[in-house]
N, C-alpha and C positions, 0 to 999 in steps of 0.2 A: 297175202291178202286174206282177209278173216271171210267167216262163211257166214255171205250175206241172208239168206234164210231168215236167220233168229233177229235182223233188225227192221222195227217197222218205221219206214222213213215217215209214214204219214203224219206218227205219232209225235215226231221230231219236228217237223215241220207247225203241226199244229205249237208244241210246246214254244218255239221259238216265235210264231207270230203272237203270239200270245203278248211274251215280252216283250215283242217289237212296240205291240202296241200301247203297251202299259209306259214303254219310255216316249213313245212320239206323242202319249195323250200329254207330260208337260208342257210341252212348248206348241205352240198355233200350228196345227197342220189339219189337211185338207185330208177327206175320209179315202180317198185316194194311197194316201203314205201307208195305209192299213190291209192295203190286197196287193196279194203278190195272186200269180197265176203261173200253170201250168196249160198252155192250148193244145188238146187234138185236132191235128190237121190229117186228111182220110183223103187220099187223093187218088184216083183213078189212072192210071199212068199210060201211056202211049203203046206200051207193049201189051195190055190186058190186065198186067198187075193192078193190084189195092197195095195204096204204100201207106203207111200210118207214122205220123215223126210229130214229136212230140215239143212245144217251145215255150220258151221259162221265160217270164216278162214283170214288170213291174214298171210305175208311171209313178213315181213319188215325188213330191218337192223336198221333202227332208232328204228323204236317200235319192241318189242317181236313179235314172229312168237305166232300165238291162233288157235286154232282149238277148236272148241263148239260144238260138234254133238247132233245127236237125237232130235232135235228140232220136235214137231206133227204139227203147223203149224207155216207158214210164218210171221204171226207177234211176235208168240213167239219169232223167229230167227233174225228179226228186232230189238227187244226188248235187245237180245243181243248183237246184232252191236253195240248199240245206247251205251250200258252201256260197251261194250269195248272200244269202241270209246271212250266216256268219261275217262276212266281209263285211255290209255294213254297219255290222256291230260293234266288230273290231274298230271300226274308222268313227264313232262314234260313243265310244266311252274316253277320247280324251277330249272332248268339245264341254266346253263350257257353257252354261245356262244362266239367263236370267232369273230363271224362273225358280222356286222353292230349293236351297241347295240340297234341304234334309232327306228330301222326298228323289230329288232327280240323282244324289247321289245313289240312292236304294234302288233308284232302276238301274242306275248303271251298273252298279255290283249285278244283278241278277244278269245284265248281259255281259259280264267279264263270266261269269259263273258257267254260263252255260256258251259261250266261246270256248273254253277250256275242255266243258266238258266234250263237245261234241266237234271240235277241231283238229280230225286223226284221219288222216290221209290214208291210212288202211281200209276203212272201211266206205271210203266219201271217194278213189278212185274208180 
């Protein structure tokens, strides 16, 4: 496993909705398809502890609704954005569109582009 340190997932995460967005803005969808979330949950526990667990979610109509709970920390739960993100990128550059083929095929490349780039289970374990 490589040394997570030098990678910043937030910045990944932004780069990736970014494109999300730019391919769901083709076809009708609801501003919804365009947040994903990461929720802090801070709970108080039975024995005096503070437990802090972190969960990955998204309500999309283009992409599947996810929810990812129990996450212990924030990059864990980033780690999963990243790889559900990816996931429905993956499952989404062989769908076909009505919609402009010139333009939706360019979003799809940018999300084959950066499925590649950033699809490496060294760093996303």
């Amino acid at each position: 496993m490589s040394n997570n340190n030098s990678i910043n997932y937030n910045e990944i995460i932004q780069e990736l909705v970014s494109a999300w967005y730019e391919y769901v803005s083709f076809d009708h969808h609801k501003d919804r398809d365009c947040h994903w979330y990461i929720e802090t949950i801070t709970d108080y526990c039975y024995d005096g502890e503070i437990k802090t667990d972190y969960v990955v979610k998204h309500y999309g109509y283009i992409a599947d609704s996810h929810q990812h709970d129990n996450y212990q920390t924030l990059e864990d739960a980033q780690k999963c954005l990243i790889r559900t993100i990816i996931g429905e990128m993956s499952n989404r550059v062989h769908i076909e569109s009505d919609e402009d083929p010139t333009q939706k095929e360019y979003a799809k490349t940018k999300l084959k582009e950066l499925v590649n780039k950033y699809n490496h289970i060294d760093y996303l374990d």
